[in-house]
N, CA, C and O atoms as a Tripos MOL2 file, in Angstrom:
@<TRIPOS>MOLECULE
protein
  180   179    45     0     0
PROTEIN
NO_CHARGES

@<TRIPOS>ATOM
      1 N           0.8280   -1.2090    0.0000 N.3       1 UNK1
      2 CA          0.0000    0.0000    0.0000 C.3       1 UNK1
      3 C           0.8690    1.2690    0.0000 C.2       1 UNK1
      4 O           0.5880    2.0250   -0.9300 O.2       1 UNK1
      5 N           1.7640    1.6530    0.7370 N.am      2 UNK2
      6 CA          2.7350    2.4700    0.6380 C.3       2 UNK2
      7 C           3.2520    2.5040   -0.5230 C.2       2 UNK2
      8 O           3.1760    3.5790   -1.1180 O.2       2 UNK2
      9 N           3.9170    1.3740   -1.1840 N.am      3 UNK3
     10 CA          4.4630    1.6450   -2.3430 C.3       3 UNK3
     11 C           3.3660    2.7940   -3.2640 C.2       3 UNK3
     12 O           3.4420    3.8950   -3.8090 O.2       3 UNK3
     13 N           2.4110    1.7760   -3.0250 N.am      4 UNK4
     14 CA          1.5450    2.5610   -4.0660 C.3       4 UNK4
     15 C           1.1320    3.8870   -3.8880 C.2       4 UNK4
     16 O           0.7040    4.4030   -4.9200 O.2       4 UNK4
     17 N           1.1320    4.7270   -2.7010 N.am      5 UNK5
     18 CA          0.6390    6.0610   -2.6220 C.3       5 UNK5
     19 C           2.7540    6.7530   -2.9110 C.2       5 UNK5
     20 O           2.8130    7.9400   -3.2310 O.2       5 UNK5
     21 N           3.8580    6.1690   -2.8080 N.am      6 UNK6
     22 CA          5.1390    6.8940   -2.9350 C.3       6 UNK6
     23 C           4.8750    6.9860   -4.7430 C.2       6 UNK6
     24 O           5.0600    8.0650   -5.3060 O.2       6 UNK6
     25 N           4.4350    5.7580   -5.5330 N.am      7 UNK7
     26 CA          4.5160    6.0720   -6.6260 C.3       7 UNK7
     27 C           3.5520    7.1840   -7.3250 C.2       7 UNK7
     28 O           4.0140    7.8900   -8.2220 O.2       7 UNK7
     29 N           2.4040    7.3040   -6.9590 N.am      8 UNK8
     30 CA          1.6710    8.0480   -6.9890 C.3       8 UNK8
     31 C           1.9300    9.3610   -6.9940 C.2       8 UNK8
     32 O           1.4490    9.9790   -7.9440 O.2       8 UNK8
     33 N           2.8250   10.2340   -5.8640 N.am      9 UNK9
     34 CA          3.2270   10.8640   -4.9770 C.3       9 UNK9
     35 C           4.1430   11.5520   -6.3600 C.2       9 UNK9
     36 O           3.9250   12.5860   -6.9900 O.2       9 UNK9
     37 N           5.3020   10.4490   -6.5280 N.am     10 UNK10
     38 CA          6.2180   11.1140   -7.5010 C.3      10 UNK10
     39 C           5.2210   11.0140   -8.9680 C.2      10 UNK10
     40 O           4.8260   11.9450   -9.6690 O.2      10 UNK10
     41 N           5.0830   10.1340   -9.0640 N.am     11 UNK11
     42 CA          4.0740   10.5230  -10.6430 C.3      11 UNK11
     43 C           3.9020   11.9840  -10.5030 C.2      11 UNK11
     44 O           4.5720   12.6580  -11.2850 O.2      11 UNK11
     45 N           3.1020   12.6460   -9.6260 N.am     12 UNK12
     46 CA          2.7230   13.3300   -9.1490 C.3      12 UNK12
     47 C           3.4340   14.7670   -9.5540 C.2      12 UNK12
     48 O           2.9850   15.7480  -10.1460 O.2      12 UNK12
     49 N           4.4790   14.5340   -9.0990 N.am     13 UNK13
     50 CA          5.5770   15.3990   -8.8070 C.3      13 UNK13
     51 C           6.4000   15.8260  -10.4470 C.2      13 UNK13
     52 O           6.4970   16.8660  -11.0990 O.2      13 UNK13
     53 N           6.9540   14.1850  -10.6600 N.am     14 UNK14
     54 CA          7.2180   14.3000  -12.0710 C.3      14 UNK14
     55 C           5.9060   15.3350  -12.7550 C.2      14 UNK14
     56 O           6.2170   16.5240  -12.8180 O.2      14 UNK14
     57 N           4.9050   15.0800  -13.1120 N.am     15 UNK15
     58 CA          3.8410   15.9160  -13.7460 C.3      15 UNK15
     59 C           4.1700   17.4820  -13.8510 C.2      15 UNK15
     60 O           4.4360   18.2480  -14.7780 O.2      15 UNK15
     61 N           3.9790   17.6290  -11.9930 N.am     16 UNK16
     62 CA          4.2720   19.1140  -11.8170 C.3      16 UNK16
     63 C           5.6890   19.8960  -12.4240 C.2      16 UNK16
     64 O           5.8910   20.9730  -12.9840 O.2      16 UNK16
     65 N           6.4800   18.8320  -12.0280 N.am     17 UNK17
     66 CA          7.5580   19.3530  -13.0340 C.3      17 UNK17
     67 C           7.8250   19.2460  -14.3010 C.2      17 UNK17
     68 O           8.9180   19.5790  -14.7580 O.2      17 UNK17
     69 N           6.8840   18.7810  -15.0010 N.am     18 UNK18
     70 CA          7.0630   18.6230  -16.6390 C.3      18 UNK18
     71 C           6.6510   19.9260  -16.1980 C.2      18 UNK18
     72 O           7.4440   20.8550  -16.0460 O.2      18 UNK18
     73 N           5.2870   20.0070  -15.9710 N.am     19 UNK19
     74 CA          4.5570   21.7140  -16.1750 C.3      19 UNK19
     75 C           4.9890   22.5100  -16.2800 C.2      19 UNK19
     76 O           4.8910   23.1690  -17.3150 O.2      19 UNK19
     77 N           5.8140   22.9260  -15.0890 N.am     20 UNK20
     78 CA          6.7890   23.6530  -14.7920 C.3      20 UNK20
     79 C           8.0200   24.0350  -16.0350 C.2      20 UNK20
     80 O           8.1640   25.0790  -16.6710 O.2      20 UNK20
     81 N           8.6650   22.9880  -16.0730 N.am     21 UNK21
     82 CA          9.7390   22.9010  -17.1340 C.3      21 UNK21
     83 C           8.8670   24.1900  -18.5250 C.2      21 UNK21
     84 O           9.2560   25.1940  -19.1220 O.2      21 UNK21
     85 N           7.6220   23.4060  -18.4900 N.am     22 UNK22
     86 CA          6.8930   23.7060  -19.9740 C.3      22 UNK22
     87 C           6.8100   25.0820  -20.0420 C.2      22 UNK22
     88 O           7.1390   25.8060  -20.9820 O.2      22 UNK22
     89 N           6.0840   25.5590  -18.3660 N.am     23 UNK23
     90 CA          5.8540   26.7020  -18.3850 C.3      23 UNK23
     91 C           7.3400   27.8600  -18.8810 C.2      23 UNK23
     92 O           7.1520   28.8320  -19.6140 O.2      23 UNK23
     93 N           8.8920   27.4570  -18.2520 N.am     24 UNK24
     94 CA          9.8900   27.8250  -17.8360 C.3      24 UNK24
     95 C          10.3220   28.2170  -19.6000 C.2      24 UNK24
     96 O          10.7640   29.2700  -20.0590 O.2      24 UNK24
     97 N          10.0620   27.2010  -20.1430 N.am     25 UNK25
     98 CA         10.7570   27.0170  -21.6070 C.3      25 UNK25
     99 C           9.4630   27.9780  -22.4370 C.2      25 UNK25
    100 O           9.9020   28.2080  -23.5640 O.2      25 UNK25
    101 N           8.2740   28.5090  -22.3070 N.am     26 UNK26
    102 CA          7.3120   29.5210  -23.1900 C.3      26 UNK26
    103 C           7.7890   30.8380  -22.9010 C.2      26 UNK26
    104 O           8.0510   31.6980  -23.7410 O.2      26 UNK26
    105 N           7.9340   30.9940  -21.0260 N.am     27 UNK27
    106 CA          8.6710   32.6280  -20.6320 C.3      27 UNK27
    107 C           9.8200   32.4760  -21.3850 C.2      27 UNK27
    108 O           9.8130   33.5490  -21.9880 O.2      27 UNK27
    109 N          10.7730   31.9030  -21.7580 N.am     28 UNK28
    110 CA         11.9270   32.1320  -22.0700 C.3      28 UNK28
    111 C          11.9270   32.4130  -23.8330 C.2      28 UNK28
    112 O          12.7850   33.0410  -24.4530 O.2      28 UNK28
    113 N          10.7350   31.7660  -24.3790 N.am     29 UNK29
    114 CA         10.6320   31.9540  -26.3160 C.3      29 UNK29
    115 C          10.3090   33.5980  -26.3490 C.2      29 UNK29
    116 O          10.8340   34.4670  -27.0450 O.2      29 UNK29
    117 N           8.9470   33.7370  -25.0500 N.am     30 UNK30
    118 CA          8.3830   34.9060  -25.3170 C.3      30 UNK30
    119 C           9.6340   35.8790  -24.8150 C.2      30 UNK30
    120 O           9.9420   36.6590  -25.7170 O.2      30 UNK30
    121 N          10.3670   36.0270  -23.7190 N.am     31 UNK31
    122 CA         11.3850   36.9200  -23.8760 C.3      31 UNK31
    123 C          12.1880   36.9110  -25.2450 C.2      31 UNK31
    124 O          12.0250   37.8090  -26.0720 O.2      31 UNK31
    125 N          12.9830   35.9520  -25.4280 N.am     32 UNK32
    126 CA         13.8490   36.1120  -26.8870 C.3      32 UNK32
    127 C          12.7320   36.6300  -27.7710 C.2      32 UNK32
    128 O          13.0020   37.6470  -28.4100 O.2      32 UNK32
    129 N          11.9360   36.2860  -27.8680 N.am     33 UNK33
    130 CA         11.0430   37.2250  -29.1650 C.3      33 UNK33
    131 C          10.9640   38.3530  -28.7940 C.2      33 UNK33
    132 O          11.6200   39.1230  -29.4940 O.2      33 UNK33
    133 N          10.3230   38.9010  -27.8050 N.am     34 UNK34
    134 CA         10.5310   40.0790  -27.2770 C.3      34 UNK34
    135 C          11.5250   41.2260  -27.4710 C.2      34 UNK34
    136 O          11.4630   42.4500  -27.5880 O.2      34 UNK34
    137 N          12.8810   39.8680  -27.4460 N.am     35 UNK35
    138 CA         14.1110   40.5390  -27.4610 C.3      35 UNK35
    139 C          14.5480   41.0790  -28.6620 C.2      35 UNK35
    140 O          14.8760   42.2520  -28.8390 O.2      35 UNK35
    141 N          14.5430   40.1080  -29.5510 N.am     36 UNK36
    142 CA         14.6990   40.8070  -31.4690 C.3      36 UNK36
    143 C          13.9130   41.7900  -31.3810 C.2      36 UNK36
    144 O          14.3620   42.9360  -31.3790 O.2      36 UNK36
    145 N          12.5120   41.5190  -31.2870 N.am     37 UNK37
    146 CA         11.6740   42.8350  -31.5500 C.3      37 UNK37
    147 C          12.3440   43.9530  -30.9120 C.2      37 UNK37
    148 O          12.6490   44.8290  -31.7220 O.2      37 UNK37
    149 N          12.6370   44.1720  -29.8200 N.am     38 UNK38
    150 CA         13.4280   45.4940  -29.5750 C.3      38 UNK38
    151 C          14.8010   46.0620  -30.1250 C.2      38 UNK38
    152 O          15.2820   47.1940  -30.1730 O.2      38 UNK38
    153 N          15.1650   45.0030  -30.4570 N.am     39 UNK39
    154 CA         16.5430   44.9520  -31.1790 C.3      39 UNK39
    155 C          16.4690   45.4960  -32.8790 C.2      39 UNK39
    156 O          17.2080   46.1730  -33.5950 O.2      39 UNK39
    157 N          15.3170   44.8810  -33.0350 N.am     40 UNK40
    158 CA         14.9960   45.6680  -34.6160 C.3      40 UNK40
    159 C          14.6870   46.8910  -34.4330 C.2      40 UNK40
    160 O          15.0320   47.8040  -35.1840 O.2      40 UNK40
    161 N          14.1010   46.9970  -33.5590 N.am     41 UNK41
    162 CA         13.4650   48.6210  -33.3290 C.3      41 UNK41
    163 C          14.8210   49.4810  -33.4310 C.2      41 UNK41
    164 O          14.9610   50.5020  -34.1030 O.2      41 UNK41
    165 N          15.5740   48.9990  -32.8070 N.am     42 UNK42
    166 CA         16.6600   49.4980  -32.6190 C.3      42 UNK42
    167 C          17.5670   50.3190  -33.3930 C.2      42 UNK42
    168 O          18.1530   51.4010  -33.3740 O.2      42 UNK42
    169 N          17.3600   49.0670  -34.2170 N.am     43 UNK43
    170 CA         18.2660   49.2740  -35.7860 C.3      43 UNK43
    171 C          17.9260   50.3310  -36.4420 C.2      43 UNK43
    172 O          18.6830   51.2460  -36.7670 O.2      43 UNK43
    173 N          16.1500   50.1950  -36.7790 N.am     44 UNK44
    174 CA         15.4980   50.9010  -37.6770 C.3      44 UNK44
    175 C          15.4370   52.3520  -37.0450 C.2      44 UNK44
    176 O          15.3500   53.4530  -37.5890 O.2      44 UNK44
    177 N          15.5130   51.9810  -35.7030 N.am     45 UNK45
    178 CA         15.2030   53.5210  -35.2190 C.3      45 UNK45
    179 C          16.1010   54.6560  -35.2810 C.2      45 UNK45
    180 O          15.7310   55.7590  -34.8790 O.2      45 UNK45
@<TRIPOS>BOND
     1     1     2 1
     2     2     3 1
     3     3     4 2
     4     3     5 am
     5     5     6 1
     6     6     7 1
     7     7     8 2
     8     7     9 am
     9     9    10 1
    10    10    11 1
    11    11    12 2
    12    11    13 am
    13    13    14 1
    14    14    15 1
    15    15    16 2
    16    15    17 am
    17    17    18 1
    18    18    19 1
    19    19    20 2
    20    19    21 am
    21    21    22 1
    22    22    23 1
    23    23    24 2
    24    23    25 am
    25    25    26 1
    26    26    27 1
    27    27    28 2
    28    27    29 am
    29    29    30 1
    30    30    31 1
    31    31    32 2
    32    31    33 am
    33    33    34 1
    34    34    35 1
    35    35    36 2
    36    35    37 am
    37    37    38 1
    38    38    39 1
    39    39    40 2
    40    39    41 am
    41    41    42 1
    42    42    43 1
    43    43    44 2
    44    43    45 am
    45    45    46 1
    46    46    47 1
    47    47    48 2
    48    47    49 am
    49    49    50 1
    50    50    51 1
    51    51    52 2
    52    51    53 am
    53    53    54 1
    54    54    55 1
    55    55    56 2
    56    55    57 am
    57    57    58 1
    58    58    59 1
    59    59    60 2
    60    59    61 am
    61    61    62 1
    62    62    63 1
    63    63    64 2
    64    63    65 am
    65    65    66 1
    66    66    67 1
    67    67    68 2
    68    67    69 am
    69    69    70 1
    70    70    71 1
    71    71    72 2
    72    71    73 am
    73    73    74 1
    74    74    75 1
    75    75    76 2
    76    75    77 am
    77    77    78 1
    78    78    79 1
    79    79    80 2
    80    79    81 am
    81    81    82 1
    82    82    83 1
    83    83    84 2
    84    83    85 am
    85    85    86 1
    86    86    87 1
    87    87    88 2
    88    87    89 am
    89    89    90 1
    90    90    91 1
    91    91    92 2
    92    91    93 am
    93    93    94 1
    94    94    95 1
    95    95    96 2
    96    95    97 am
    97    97    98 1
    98    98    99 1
    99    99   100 2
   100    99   101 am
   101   101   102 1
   102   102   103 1
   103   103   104 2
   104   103   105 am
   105   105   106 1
   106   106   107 1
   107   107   108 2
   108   107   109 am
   109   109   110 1
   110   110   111 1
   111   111   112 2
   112   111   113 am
   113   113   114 1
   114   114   115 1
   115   115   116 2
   116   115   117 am
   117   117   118 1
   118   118   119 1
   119   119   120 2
   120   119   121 am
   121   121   122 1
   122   122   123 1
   123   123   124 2
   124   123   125 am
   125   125   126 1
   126   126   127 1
   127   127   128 2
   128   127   129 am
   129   129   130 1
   130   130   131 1
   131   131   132 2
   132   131   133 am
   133   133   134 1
   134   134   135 1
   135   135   136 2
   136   135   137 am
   137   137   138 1
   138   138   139 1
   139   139   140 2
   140   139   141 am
   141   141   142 1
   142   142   143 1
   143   143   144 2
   144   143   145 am
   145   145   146 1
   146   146   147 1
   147   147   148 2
   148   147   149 am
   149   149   150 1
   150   150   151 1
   151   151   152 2
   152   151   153 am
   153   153   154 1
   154   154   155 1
   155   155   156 2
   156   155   157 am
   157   157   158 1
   158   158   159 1
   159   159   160 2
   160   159   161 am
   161   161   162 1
   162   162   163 1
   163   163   164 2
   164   163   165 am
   165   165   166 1
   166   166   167 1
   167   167   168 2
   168   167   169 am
   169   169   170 1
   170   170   171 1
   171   171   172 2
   172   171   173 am
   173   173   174 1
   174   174   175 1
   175   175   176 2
   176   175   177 am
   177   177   178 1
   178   178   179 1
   179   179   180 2
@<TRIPOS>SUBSTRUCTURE
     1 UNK1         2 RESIDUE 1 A UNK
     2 UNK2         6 RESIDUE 1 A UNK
     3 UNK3        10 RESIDUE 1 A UNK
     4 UNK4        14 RESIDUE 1 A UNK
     5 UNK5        18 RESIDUE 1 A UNK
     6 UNK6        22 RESIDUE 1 A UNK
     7 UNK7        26 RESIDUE 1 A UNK
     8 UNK8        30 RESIDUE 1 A UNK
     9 UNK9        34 RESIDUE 1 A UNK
    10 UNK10       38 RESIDUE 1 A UNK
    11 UNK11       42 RESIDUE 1 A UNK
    12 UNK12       46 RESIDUE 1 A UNK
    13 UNK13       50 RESIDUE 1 A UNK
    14 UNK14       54 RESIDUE 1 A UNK
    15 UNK15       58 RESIDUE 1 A UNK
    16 UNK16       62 RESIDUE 1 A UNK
    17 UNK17       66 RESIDUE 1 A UNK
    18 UNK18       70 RESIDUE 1 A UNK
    19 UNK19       74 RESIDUE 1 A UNK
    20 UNK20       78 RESIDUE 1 A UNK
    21 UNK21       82 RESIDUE 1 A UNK
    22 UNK22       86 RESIDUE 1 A UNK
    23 UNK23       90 RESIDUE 1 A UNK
    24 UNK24       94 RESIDUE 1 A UNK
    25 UNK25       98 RESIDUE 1 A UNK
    26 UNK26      102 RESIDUE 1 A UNK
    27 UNK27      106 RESIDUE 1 A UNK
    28 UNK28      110 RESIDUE 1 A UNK
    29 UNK29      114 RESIDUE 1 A UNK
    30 UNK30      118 RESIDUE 1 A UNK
    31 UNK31      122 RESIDUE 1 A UNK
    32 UNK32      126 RESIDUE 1 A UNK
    33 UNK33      130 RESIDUE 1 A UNK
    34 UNK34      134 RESIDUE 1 A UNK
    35 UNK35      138 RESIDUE 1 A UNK
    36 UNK36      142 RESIDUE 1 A UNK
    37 UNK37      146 RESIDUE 1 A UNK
    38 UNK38      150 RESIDUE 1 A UNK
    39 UNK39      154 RESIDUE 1 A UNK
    40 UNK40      158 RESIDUE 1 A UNK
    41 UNK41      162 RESIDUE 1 A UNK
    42 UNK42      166 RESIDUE 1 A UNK
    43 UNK43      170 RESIDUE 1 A UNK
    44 UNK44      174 RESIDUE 1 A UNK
    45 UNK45      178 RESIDUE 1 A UNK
């Protein structure tokens, strides 16, 4: 029975940290995009 609520537990965990990861890796596209865009501005400006 234990086993089964530790595996659970990390399943669990693993999940939250895919999420996480997922979330970590979209803030980071939307900054670099962000970032050219100001960088062109830059140029042109």
């Amino acid at each position: 029975m234990i086993e089964i609520i530790r595996n659970w537990k990390k399943k669990r965990q693993d999940h939250k940290q895919a999420e996480h990861e997922k979330l970590l890796v979209e803030l980071a596209e939307m900054v670099d995009k962000r970032r050219a865009e100001l960088l062109q501005r830059e140029r042109e400006g």
